[in-house]
N, C-alpha and C positions, 0 to 999 in steps of 0.2 A: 253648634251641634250638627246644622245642618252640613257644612263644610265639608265636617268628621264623616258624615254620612256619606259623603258624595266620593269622596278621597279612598275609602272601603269598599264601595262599590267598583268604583274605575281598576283600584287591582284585580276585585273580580274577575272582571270582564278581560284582563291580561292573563291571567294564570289560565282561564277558560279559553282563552285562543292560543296560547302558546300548547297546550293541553291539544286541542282539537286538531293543530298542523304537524304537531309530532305522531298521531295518530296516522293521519291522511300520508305523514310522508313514506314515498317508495321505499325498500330497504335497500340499505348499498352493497354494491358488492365488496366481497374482501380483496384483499392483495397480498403478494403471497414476494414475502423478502428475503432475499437471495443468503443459504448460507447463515441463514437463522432457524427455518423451517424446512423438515424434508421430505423430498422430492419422492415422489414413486412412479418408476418408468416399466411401461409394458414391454413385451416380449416383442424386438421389431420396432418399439419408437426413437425416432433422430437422437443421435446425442448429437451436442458441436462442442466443435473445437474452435475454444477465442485463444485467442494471441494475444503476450502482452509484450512489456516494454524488453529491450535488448540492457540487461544488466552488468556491472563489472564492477568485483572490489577493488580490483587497482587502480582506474579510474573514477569511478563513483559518475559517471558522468550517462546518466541511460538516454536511449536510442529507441526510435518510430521501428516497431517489428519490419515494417514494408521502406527501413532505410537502406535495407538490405535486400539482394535482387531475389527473394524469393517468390513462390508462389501466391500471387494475387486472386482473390475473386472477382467476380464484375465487378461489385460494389463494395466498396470497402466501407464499414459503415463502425459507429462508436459502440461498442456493447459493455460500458461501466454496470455495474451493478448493484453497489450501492456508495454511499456517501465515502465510508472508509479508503475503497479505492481511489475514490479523485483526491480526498485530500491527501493520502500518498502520492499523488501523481504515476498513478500509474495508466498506460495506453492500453486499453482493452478494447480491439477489435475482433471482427469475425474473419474467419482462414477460409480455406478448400479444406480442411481436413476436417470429414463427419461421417458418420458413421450411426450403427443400429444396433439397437440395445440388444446382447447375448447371440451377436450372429458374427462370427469370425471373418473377417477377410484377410487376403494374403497379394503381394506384390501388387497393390493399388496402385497405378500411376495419378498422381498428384498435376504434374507440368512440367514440361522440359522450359529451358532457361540457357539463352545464349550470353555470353558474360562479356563485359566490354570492358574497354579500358580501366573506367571509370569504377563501374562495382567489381572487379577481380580486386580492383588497389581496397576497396570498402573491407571485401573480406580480409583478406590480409590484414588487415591493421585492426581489424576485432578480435581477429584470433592472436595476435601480437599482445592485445588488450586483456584478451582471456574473457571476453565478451560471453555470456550466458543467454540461448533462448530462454524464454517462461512462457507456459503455456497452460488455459485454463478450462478444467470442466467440471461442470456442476459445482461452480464455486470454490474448485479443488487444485491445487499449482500441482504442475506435472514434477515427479522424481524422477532420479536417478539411482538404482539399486547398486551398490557396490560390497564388495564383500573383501573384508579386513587378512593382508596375508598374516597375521601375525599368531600368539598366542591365542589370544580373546575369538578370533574367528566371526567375527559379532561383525553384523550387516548393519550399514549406515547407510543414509540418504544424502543426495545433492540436493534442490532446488533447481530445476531446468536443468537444460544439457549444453554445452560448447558449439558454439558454431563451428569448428574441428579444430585440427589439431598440426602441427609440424614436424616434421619427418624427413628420412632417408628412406628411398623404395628402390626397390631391382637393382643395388647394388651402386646406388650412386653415391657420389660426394659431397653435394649441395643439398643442402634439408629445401623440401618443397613444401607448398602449403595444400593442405586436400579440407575436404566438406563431410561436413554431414550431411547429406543427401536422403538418408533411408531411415526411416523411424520406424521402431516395433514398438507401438503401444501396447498395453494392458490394463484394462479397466476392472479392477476387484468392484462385487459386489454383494450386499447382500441379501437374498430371498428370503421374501414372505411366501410361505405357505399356503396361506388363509386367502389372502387379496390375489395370488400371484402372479405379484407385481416384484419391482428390484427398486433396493439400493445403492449408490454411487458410492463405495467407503473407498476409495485406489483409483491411485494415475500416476501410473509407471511409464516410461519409455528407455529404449535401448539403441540410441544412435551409433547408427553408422555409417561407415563409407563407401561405397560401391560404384565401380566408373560398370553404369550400365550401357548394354549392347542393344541394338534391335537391328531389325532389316527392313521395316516399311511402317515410317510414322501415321497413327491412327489416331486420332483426338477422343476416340471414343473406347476405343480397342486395341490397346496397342502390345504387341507379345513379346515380354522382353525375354531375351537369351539368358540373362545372369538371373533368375530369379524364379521359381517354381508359384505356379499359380496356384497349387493347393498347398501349400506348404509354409512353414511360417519360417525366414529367412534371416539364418543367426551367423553369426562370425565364423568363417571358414580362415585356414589359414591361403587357402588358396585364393582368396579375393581380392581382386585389382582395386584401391581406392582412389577417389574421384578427385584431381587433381584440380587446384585453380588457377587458372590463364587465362590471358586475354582472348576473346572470338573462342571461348570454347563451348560445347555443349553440355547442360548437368539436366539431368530427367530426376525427379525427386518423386518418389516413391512411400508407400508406406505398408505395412501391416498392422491389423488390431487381431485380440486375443481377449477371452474373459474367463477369470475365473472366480468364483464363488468363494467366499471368504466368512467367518466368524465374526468378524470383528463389524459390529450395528455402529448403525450412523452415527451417535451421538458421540463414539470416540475413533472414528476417520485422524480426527488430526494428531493423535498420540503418534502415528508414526513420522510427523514430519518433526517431535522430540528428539529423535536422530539425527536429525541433521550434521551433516559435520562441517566447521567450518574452521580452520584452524588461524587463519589470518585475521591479525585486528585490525577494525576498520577505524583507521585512525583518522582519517575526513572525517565519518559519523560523528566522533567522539568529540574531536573541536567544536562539530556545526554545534551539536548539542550545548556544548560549556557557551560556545558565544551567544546562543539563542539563550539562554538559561540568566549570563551576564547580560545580557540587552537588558532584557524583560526585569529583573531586578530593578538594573537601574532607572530603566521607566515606572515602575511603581515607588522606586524613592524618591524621584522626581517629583509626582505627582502628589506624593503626602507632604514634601518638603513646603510645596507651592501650596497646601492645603492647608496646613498648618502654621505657615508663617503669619497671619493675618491674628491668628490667638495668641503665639508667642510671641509681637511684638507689644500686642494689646494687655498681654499679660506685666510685658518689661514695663510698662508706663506704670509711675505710680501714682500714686491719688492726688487729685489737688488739694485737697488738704491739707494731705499727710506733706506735702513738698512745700506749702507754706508753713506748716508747723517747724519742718526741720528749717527752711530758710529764715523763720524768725528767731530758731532759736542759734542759730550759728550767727546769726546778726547783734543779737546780743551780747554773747560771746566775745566777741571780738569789738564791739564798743567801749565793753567795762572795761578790757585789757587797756586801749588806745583812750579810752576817757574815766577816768576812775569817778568824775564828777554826778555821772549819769548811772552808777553802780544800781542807785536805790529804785530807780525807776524802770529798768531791765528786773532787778527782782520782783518787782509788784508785777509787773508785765506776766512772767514766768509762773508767777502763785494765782495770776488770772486765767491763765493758760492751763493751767493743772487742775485749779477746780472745776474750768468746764467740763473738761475731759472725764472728770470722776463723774 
């Protein structure tokens, strides 16, 4: 009794201190997961632009955004966001391209970029590849708006944009290879009233190509001739596009834009339902059936080997039962080959049966 006693006591005194430290403990703070929970940005706060992986369905094979000679930051740093993304494998770093919430800029210089042997041949063979930038904010892959010539007239989305494109210009005969150099962002959004604050619902861009001009390089300041500094810079038919060659120069540029939208955060991704993709990705499709076959036959592997240890233990049969059939097949075959011994195989047999009963 006293044991009992003692044994009652002693959880006491647990529930009582586990009681007393959850009291005493600080409270945590929360954490706030990317793309599950939303975001609200003031009038004037940073948004960034991360960078992802360089994509392509004809190869299937993606690419480090900075494998390509673009514009780098000092620090190029990992900016994954949550678990989904790594195990896609996808490269999400930070860019030079950032910007403030609901305040327009126009003809940004980004970085100029001398092109060597080495990344001119890079480009080229992505745009060969049909290579795709992605790019991402507020948890959001940047689109491409396109607008259908047909009957339907019905607007569909890309996923990122082409590292550019190939061509005949000024009348020549050999198609060249040119960049996209100039991005017009556009970031929808939607206001609250009440807080007002904004939501991220859009990330559009509209690449293009632009062989920019200047007269005196400024790292801070610098005034380009092809591009209007309050003006937002849309496809002319008059515009020189940016050529790629060896020892050349490309100045990469940008403009943002916003505009307020309907459409609340919780259904942002219905427009990326558009999407058009008309090519089947026939790599996806195998990897898929042979991961699908692997995985199969490793789990029939493993119950085969699991199992085998009761099905043979099952195949075995009783010792008894395997001396009953072996006396009686003994017998059998006695009376045949000795008819003398007939009487005593039957007495044996009527021994045998009355146990059993």
């Amino acid at each position: 009794m006293g044991e009992i006693r003692w044994k009652m006591m002693s959880i006491s005194y647990v529930v009582l201190l586990v009681v007393v430290l959850l009291i005493k403990a600080s409270p945590a703070n929360g954490f706030y997961l990317p793309g599950v929970a939303p975001r609200d940005f003031q009038t004037g706060e940073a948004l960034e632009v991360k960078v992802n992986k360089l994509s392509s369905t004809k190869t299937q094979l993606p690419y480090d955004y900075y494998f390509l000679s673009y514009c780098k930051p000092p620090k190029i740093r990992n900016r994954a966001e949550n678990l989904g993304e790594v195990l896609r494998g996808d490269r999400i770093e930070n860019s030079v391209y950032s910007f403030s919430m609901r305040e327009p800029e126009s003809c940004k210089v980004a970085c100029r970029v001398k092109l060597t042997a080495s990344s001119a041949k890079n480009f080229k063979k992505k745009i060969n590849d049909d290579y795709r930038v992605n790019m991402i904010l507020d948890n959001l892959p940047v689109a491409v708006l396109w607008q259908r010539k047909d009957e339907s007239d019905r607007k569909i989305y890309e996923r990122g944009f082409r590292v550019g494109f190939k061509g005949k210009f000024s009348g020549g005969k050999d198609q060249r290879y040119f960049i996209y150099n100039h991005l017009n962002f556009k970031v929808k959004y939607h206001p609250d009233p009440d807080t007002e604050t904004s939501r991220v619902v859009g990330f559009e861009v509209t690449p293009l190509s632009i062989n920019h001009q200047y007269k005196k390089w400024n790292e801070n300041n610098t005034k380009l001739s092809t591009c209007k500094p309050n003006s937002l810079t849309v496809p002319q038919p008059g515009i020189v596009p940016q050529g790629i060659d060896a020892d050349k120069e490309i100045v990469f540029t940008y403009d943002v834009s916003f505009e307020a939208s309907d459409i609340r955060w919780a259904s942002r991704w219905d427009t990326y339902l558009l999407m058009n993709d008309d090519q089947i990705h026939w790599f996806s499709i195998i990897n898929s059936l042979m991961i699908a076959l692997f995985l199969s036959g490793m789990v029939a592997m493993i119950m085969m080997r699991t199992l085998y240890k009761d099905i043979a233990k099952y195949n075995q049969l009783d010792k008894d039962e395997v001396q009953e059939e072996t006396g009686g097949n003994w017998c059998t075959q006695m009376s045949l080959d000795h008819p003398s011994i007939t009487a005593y195989c039957v007495s044996m047999l009527g021994q045998v049966s009355k146990s059993s009963e």
